[in-house]
N, C-alpha and C positions, 0 to 999 in steps of 0.2 A: 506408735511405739508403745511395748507396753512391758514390763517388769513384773515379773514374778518371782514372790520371795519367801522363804519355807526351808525346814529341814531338810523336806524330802526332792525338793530342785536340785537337778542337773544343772548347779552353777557353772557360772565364765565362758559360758556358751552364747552365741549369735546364731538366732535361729530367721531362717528365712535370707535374704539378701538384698545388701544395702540399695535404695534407691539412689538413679544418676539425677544429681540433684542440678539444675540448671532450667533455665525457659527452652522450651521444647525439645526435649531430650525424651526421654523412651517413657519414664515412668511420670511427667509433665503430663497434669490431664487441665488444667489450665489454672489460672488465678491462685495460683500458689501452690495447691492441690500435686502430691504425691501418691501415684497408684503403689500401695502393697501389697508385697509377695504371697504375705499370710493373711488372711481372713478373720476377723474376731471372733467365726464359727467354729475356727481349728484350734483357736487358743481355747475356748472354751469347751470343743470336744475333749483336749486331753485332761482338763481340767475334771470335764465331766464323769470320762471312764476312772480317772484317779478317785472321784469321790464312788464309785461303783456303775455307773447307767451303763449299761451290756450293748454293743452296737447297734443290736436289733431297738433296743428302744432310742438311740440318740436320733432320729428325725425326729420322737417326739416331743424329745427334749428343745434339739436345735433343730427348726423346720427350714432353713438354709442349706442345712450340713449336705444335703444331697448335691449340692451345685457342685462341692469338691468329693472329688476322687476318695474313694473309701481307705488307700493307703495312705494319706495325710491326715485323716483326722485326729493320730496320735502324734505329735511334735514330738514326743519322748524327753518333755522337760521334767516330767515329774513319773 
């Protein structure tokens, strides 16, 4: 879970989708452990193009970012 908080945020918004919380349900990857929707690569993408990095350099920035899909890397929270 993570919060972001600024002028320029797209408040009262849920971004990504809730995990089914329970022992072995979908997003249960064990020992209490919930798999998320969103990646800390895509929060930090949008984060990144907001502060200027141009997509062509965000793998240099986030060397992850390539694992997701190039139309997510902007959440559109800022």
């Amino acid at each position: 879970m993570h919060f972001v908080i600024g002028g320029a945020v797209n408040g009262r918004r849920f971004y990504g989708t809730p995990p089914a919380i329970g022992n072995n349900t979908a997003d249960d990857v064990g020992q209490g452990c919930l798999l998320p929707t969103i990646g800390v690569d895509q929060y930090a993408s949008t984060l990144a193009s907001w502060f200027g990095v141009t997509p062509s350099n965000m793998s240099t920035e986030l060397p992850n970012i390539g694992n997701y899909n190039a139309s997510t890397w902007n959440l559109g929270f800022v």
